[in-house]
TIKEDREN-722715 format. One line per field, with one value per residue (C-alpha): chain; residue in three letters; residue number from 0; x, y, z. Coordinates in steps of 0.001 Angstrom, whole numbers, m for minus. Example, Ala and Ser with C-alpha at 12.3 -4.5 7.8 and 13.67 -1.06 7.14 Angstrom:
BEGIN
ch <- c(A	A);
aa <- c(ALA	SER);
i <- c(0	1);
xx <- c(12300	13670);
yy <- c(m4500	m1060);
zz <- c(7800	7140);
END
This chain:
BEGIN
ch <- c(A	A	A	A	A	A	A	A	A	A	A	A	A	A	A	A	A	A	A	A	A	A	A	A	A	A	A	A	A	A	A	A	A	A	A	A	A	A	A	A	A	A	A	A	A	A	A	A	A	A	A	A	A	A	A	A	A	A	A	A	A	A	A	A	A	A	A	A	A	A	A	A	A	A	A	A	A	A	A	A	A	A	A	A	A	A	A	A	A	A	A	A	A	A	A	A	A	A	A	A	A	A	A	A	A	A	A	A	A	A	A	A	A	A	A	A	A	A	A	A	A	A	A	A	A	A	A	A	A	A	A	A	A	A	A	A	A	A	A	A	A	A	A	A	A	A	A	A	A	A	A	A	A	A	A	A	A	A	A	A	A	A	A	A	A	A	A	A	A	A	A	A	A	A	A	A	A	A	A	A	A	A	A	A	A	A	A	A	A	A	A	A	A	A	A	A	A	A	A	A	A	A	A	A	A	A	A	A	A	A	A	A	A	A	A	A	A	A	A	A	A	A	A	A	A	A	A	A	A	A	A	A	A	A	A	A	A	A	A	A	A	A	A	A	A	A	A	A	A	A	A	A	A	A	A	A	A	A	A	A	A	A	A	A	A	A	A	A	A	A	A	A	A	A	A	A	A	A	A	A	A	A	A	A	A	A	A	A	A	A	A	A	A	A	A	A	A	A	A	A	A	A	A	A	A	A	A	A	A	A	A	A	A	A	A	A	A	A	A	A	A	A	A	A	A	A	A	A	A	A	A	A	A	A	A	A	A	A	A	A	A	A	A	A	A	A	A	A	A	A	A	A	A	A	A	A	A	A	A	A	A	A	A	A	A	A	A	A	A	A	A	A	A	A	A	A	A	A	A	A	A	A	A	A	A	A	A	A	A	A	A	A	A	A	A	A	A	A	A	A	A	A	A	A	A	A	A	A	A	A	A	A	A	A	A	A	A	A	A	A	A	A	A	A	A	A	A	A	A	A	A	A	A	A	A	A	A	A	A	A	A	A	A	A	A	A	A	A	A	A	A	A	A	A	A	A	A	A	A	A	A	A	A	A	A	A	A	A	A	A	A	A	A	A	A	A	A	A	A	A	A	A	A	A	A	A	A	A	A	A	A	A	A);
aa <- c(UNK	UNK	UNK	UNK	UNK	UNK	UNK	UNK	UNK	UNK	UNK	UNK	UNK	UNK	UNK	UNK	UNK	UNK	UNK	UNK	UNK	UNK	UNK	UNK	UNK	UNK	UNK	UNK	UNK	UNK	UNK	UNK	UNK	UNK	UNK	UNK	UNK	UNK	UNK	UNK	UNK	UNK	UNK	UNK	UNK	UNK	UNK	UNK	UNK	UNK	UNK	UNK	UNK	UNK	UNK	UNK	UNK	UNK	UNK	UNK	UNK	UNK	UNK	UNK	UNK	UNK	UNK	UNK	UNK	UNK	UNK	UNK	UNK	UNK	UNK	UNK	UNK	UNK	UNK	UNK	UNK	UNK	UNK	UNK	UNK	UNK	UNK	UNK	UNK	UNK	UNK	UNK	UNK	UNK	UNK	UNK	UNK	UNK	UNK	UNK	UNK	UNK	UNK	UNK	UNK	UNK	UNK	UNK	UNK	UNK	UNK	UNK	UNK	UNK	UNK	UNK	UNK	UNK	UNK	UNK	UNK	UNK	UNK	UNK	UNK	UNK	UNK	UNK	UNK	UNK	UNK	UNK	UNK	UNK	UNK	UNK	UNK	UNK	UNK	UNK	UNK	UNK	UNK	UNK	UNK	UNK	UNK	UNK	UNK	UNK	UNK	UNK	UNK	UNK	UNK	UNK	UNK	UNK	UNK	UNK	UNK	UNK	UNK	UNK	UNK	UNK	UNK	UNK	UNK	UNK	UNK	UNK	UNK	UNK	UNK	UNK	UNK	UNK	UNK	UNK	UNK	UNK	UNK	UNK	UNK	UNK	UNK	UNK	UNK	UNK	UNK	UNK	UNK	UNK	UNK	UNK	UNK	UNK	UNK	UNK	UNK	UNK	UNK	UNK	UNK	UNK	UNK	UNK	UNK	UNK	UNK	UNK	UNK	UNK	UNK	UNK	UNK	UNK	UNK	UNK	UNK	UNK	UNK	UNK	UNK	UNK	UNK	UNK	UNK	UNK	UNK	UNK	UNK	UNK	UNK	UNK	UNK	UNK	UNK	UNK	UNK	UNK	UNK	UNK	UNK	UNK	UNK	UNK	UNK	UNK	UNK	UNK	UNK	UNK	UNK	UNK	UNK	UNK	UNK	UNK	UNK	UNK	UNK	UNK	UNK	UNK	UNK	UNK	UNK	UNK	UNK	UNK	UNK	UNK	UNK	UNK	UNK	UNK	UNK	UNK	UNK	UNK	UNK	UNK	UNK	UNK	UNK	UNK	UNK	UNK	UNK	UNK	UNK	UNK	UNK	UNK	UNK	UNK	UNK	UNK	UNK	UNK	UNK	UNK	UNK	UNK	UNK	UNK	UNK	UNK	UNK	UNK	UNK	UNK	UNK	UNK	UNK	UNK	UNK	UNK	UNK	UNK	UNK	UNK	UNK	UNK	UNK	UNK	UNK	UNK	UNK	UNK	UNK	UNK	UNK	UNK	UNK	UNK	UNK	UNK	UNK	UNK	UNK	UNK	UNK	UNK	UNK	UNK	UNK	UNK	UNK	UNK	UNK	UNK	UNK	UNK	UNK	UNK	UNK	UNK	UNK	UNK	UNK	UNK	UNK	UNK	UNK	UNK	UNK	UNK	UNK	UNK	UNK	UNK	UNK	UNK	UNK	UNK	UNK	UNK	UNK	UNK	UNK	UNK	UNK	UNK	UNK	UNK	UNK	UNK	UNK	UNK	UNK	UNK	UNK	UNK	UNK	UNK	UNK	UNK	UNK	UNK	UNK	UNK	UNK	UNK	UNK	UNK	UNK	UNK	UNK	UNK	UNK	UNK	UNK	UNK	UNK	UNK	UNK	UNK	UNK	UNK	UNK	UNK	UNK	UNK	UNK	UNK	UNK	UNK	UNK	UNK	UNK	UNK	UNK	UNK	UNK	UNK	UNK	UNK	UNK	UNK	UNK	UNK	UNK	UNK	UNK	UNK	UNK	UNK	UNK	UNK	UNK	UNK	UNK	UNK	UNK	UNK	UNK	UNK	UNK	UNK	UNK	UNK	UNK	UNK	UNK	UNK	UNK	UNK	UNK	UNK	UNK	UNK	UNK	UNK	UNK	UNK	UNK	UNK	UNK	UNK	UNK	UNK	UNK	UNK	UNK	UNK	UNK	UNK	UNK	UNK	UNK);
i <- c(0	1	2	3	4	5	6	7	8	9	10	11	12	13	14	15	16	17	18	19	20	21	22	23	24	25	26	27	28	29	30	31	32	33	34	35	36	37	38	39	40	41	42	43	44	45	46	47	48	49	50	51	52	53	54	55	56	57	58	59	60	61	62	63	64	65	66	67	68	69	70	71	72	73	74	75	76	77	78	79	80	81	82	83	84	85	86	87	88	89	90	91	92	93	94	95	96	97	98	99	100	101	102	103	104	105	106	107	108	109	110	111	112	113	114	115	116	117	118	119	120	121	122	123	124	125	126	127	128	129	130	131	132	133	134	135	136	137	138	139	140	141	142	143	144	145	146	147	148	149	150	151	152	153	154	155	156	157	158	159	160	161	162	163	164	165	166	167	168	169	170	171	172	173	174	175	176	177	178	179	180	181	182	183	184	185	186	187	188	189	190	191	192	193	194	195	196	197	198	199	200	201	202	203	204	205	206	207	208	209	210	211	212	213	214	215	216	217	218	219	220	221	222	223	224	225	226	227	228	229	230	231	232	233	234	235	236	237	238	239	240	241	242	243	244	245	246	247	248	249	250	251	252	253	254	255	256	257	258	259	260	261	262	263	264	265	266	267	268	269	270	271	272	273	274	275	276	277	278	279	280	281	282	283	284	285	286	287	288	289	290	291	292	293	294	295	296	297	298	299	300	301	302	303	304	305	306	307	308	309	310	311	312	313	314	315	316	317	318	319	320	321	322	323	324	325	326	327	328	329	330	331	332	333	334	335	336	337	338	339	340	341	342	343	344	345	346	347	348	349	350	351	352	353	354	355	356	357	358	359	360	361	362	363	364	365	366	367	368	369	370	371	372	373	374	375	376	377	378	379	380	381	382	383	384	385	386	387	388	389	390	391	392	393	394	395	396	397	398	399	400	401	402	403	404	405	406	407	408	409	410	411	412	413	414	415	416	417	418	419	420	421	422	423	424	425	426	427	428	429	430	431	432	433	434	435	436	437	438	439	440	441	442	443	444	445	446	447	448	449	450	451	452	453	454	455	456	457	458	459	460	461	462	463	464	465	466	467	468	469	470	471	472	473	474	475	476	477	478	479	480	481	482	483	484	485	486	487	488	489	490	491	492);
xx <- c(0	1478	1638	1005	4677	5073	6226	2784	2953	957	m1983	m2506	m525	m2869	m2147	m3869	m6422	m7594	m8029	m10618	m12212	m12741	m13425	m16111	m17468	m17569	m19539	m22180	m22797	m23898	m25595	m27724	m28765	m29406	m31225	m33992	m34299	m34303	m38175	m38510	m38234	m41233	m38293	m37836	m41388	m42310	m39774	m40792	m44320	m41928	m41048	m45141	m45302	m42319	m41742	m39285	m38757	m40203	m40903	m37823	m35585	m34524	m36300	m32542	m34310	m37507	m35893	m32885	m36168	m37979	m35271	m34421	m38648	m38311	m36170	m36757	m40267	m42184	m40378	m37066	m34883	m36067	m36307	m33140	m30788	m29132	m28441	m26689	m24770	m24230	m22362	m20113	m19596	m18880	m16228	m14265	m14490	m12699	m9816	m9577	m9267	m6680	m4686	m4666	m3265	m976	m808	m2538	m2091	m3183	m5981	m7171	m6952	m9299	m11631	m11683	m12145	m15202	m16625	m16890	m18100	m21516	m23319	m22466	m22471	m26054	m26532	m25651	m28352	m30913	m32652	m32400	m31000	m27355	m26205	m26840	m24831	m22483	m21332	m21437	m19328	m16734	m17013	m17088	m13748	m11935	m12835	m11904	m8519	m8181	m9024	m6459	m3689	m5629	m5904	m9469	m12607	m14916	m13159	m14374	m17985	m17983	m17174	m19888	m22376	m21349	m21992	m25369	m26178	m25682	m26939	m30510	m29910	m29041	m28835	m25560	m23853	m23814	m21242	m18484	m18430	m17328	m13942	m12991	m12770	m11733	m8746	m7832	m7633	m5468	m2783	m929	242	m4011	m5468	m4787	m7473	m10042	m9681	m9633	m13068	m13009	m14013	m16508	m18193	m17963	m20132	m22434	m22974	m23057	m25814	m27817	m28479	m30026	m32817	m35355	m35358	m35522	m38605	m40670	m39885	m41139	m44148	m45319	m44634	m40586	m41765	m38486	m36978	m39420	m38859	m35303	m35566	m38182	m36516	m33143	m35364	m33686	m36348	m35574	m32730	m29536	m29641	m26490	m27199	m23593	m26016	m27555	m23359	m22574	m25716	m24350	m20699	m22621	m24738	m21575	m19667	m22451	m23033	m18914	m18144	m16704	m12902	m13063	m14507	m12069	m8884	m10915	m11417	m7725	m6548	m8250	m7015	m3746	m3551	m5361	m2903	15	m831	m1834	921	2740	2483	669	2033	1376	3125	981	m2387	m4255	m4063	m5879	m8367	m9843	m9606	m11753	m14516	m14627	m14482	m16967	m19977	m19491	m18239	m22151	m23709	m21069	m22367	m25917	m25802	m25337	m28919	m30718	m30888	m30253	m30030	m27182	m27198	m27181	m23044	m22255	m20165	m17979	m15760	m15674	m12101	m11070	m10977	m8823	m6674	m6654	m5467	m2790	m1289	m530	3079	3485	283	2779	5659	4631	2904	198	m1153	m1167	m3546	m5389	m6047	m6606	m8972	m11156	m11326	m12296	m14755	m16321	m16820	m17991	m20843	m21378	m22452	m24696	m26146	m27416	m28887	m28927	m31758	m29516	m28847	m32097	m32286	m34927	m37495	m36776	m33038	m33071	m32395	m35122	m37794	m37587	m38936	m41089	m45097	m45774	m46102	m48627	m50478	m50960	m51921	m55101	m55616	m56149	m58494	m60686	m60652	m62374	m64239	m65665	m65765	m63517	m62922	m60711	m57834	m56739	m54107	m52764	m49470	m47334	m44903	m47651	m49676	m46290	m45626	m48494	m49248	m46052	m47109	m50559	m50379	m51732	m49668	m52741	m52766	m53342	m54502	m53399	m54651	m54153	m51718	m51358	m49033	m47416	m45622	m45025	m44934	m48973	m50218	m49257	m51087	m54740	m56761	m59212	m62962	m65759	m68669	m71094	m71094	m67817	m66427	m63236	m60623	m59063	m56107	m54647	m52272	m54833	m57884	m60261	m62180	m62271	m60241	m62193	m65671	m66426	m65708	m67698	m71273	m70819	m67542	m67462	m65319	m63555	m60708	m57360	m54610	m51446	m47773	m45469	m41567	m39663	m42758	m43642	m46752	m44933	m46894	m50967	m53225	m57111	m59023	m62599	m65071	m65760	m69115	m70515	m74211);
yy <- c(0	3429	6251	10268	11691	15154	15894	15574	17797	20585	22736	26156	26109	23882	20266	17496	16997	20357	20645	17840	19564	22321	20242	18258	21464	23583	20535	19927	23636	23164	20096	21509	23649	21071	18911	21362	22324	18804	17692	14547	11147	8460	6207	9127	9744	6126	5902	8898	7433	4717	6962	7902	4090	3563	m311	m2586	m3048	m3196	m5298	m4562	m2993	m2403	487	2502	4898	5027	6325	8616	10294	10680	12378	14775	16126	15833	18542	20667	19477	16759	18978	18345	19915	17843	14239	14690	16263	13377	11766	15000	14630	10963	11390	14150	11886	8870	11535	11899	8242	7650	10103	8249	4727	5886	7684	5133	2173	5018	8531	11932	12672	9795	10186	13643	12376	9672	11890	14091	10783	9746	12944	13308	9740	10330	7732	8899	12874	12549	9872	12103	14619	11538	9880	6033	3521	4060	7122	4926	1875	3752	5133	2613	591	2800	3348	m247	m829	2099	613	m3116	m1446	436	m3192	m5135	m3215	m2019	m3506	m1847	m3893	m1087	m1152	m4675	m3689	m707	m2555	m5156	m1905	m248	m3703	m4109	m697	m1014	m4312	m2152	142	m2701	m6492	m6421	m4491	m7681	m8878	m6853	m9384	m12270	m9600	m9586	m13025	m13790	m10873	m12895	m16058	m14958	m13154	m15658	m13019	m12076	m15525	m15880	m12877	m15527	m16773	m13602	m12228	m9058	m11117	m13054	m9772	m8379	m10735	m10594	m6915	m6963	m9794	m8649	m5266	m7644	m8772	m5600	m7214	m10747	m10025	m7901	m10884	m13779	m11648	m11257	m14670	m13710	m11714	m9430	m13236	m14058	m10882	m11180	m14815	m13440	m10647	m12529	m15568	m18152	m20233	m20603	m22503	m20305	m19456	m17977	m14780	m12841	m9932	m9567	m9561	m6642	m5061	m4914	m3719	m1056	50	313	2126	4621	5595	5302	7205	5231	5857	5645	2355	925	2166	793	m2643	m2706	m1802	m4428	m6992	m5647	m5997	m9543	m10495	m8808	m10544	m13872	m16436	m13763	m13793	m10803	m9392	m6454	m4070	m4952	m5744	m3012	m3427	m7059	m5820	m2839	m5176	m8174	m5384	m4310	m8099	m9351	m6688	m6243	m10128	m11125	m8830	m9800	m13597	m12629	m10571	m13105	m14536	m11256	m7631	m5317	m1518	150	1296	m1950	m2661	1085	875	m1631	1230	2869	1027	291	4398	4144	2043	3429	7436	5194	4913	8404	8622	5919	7790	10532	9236	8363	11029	8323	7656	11631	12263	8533	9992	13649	12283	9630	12818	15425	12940	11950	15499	16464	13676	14785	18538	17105	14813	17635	19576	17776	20224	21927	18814	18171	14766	12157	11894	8804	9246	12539	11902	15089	12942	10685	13818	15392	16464	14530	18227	18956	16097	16179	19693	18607	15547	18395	20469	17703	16277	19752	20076	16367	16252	12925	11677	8738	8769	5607	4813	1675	1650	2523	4810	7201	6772	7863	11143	12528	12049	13811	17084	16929	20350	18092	15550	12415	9390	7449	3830	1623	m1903	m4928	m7445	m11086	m12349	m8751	m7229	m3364	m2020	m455	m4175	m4118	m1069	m730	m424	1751	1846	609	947	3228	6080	7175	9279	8288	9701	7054	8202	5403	5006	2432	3413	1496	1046	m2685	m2661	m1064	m2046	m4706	m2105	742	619	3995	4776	7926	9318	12699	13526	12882	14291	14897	15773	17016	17125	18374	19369	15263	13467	11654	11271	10592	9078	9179	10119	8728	9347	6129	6271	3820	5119);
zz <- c(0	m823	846	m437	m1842	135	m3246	m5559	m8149	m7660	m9723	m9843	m6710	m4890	m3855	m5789	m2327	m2406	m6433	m6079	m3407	m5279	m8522	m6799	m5055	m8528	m9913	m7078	m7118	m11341	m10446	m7960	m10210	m13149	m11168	m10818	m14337	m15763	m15794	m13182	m14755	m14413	m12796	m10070	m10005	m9282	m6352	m5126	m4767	m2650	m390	357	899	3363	3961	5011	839	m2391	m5434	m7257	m5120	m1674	180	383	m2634	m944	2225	655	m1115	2319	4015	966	411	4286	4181	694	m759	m2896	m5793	m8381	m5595	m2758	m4629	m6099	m3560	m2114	m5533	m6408	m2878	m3041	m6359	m4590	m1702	m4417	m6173	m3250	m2206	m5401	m4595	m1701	m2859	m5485	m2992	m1013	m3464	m5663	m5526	m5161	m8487	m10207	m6987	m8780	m12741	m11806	m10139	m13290	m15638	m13201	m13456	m17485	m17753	m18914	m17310	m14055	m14924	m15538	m13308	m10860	m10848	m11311	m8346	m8864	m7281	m9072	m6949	m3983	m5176	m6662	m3257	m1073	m3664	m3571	107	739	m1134	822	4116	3412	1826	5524	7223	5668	7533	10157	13680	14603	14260	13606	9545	9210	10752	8478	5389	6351	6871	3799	1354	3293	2615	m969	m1179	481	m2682	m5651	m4803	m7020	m4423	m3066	m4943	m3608	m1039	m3904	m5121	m1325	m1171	m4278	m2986	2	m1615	m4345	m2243	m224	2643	3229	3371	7146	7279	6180	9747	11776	13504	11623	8151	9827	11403	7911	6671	9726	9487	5560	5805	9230	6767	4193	6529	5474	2347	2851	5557	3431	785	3144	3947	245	m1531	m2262	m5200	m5708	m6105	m9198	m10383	m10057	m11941	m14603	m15171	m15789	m17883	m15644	m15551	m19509	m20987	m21962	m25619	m26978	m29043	m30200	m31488	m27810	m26540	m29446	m28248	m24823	m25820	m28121	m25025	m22663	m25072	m25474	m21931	m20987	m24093	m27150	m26643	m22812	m23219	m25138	m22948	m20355	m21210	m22786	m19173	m17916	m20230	m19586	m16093	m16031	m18923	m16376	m13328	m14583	m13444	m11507	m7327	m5565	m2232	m465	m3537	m5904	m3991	m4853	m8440	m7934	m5734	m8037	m10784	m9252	m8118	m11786	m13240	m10086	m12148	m15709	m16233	m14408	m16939	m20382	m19324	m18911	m22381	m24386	m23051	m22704	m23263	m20082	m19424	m19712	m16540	m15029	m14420	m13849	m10538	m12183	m13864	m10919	m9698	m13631	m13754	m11253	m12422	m15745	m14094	m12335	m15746	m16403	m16109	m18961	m21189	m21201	m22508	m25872	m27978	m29759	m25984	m25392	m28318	m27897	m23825	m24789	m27439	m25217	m22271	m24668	m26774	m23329	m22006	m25417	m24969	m21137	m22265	m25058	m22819	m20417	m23216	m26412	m27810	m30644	m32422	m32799	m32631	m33674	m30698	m30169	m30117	m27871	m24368	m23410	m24970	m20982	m19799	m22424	m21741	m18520	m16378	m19512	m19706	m15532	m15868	m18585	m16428	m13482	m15185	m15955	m12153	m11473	m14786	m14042	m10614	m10232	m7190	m8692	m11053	m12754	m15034	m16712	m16340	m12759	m14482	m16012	m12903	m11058	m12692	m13248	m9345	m9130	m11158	m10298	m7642	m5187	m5752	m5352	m5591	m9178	m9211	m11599	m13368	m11068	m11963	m10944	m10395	m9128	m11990	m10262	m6382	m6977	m7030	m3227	m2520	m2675	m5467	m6848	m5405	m7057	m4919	m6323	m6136	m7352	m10594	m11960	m14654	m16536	m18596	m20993	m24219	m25589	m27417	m25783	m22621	m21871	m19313	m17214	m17930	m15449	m12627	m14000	m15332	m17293	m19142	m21497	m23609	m22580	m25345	m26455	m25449	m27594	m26871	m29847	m29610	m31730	m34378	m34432	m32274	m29824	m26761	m26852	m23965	m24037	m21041	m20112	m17292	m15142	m13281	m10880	m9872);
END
């Protein structure tokens, strides 16, 4: 393990610590800002409807969201501001975690280059300002990885309870979080001088801390017929047999390359390839430890999802902190990127081509985009099409609102001024957190709005003896049609 050089090259006069202080600081400040200009997504809507519903967890997810989003409108408002402060503080917190981690396995310069890589990454710059799960598991990833590093030299117990804490935490956030636990084994058994750590208390209580955080979870799970595990199996088709597609596995590549930024993405992977290539055969002590260790929390992530691409199609999103340690070791490279001048231009190229993408990405308006291509259209005409479906509560006289889908019924609860509640369709079995809630009434007498994207009122007729046509209501972006729902009047008399 290294320690900080008194002699770090400094920047503008400033030491490399305080340069990322003011680096992250500068950024938080603009992201605080962006965060309540961009429109709220129905993902962030629909968790924010978690945290009016606060349980022990939730069909998809752990209730770390719901909770994170309690405490932030607790404090600034059901508005943009107050759902989406802690993401925006979560991703400062996960900035400086990363200067951390690198200082501690190599320097504070190569410490403040991977802070600046992690911060033009587009997935997490606008990631960042977004409420989801991903700020959450993002930190406590990195967090996680800083404290087991402090443990394995360290004498104190509370490291090892921390480091439990921290995975469990994440695990409440993103069950993959839960695979940090596999790259610190996997550490210790590769690196002969560690193993004898397998034996020590402090592992053990690790693991009891990391899984006595799970329990929320696997309660809320055994109360309501282990749902988030069928999702989980659904959701990953293991329940079919594993068909081999290479188009889904370029599909996958494509998608990471997008969201990491083309050029980054490829110095990325070939750093990984190096070092795996490097290490393979060779024995790891305690000089080159730290190397191993951020490279088996990036392998333990994106390998999962590279296996599981080849059988299905996933978000983008989904192996996100995986990069976080490959930046790291990628900025620990810097002394050899500047010796050449091909890997000067190839590394000035991938930054500049990734920040490039990062600005678009927060306002990709002037290129004018395709609707379906343009990252704005996530966010386009739900505060207009609440507004409508307000006028008509009033006009009409509702006393229900319906909807047949839990993201629309999400956001539009969000923008309605009153922010109330919108039923959706029943599933079964469960396919979204509303089918745990109650439904809609439909004891006479009642008046409901039903806004749906389908054109017809089937749906809905064995529940309401009198269903009437109200109007149709259409979004354009960018000149086109691109979002319609029709509204009806549901009477029971």
């Amino acid at each position: 393990m290294n320690t900080v050089s008194e002699s770090s090259p400094r920047f503008l006069g400033m030491s490399p610590a305080l340069a990322a202080i003011l680096i992250i600081g500068s950024v938080t400040v603009l992201r605080l800002f962006f965060c309540v200009w961009l429109p709220i997504l129905p993902d962030e809507a629909y968790y924010f409807q978690w945290s009016r519903h606060l349980d022990a967890s939730y069909f998809s997810k752990g209730p770390a969201v719901a909770y994170t989003i309690a405490a932030g409108t607790a404090l600034w408002g059901g508005n943009n501001f107050g759902v989406r402060f802690f993401a925006v503080m979560l991703s400062a917190g996960t900035a400086w975690q990363i200067f951390l981690l690198a200082r501690r396995w190599y320097d504070e310069t190569t410490a403040l280059i991977a802070v600046l890589f992690a911060g033009i990454v587009p997935l997490y710059a606008v990631g960042a300002v977004v409420m989801t799960i991903d700020p959450l598991s993002a930190f406590f990833w990195v967090w996680a990885a800083n404290l087991f590093s402090r443990a394995l030299d360290s004498s104190r117990q509370i490291d090892w309870l921390l480091t439990g804490f921290a995975v469990g935490c994440g695990f409440l956030a993103k069950y993959l979080n839960a695979l940090e636990l596999v790259a610190f084994l996997v550490f210790l058994l590769l690196v002969p001088e560690r193993r004898r750590l397998l034996l020590k208390l402090g592992f053990w209580s690790m693991l009891a801390i990391a899984v006595l955080c799970t329990m929320p979870v696997w309660w809320w799970n055994y109360q309501h017929g282990w749902s988030s595990v069928n999702q989980l199996a659904n959701r990953g088709h293991l329940g079919e047999s594993f068909h081999w597609s290479f188009l889904n596995f370029l599909n996958f590549l494509e998608n990471q390359a997008l969201v990491i930024s083309p050029l980054l993405f490829l110095l990325l992977l070939a750093t990984a390839v190096q070092v795996f290539i490097g290490r393979f055969g060779k024995k790891t002590n305690r000089e080159n430890e730290g190397e191993l260790l951020l490279l088996l929390l990036f392998l333990s992530v994106f390998l999962l999802y590279a296996v599981l691409a080849w059988h299905l199609k996933g978000e983008p999103n989904w192996p996100a902190v995986s990069y976080l340690t490959l930046i790291i070791i990628l900025a620990s490279r810097w002394r050899q990127i500047l010796t050449t001048r091909i890997t000067r231009i190839l590394m000035a190229a991938a930054f500049l081509m990734a920040m490039l993408e990062t600005i678009v990405l927060h306002n990709p308006e002037p290129l004018n985009l395709p609707p379906k291509l343009d990252p704005l259209g996530r966010v386009v005409g739900w505060s207009q099409i609440a507004s409508r479906l307000d006028d008509l509560r009033n006009q009409e006289h509702a006393d229900i609102l319906i909807a047949d889908a839990y993201k629309e019924a999400s956001v539009f609860s969000f923008y309605l001024p009153d922010k109330a509640f919108i039923y959706t369709l029943r599933h079964v079995p469960p396919a979204n957190q509303f089918d745990f809630w109650p439904t809609y009434p439909t004891v006479a007498p009642h008046r409901a709005l039903w806004i749906t994207g389908e054109n017809s009122s089937a749906a809905l007729s064995k529940d309401y003896n009198t269903i009437t046509f109200i109007e149709c209501v259409m979004i354009s972006f960018h000149g086109r049609p691109f979002r319609e729902y029709t509204i009806y009047l549901c009477e029971n008399r």
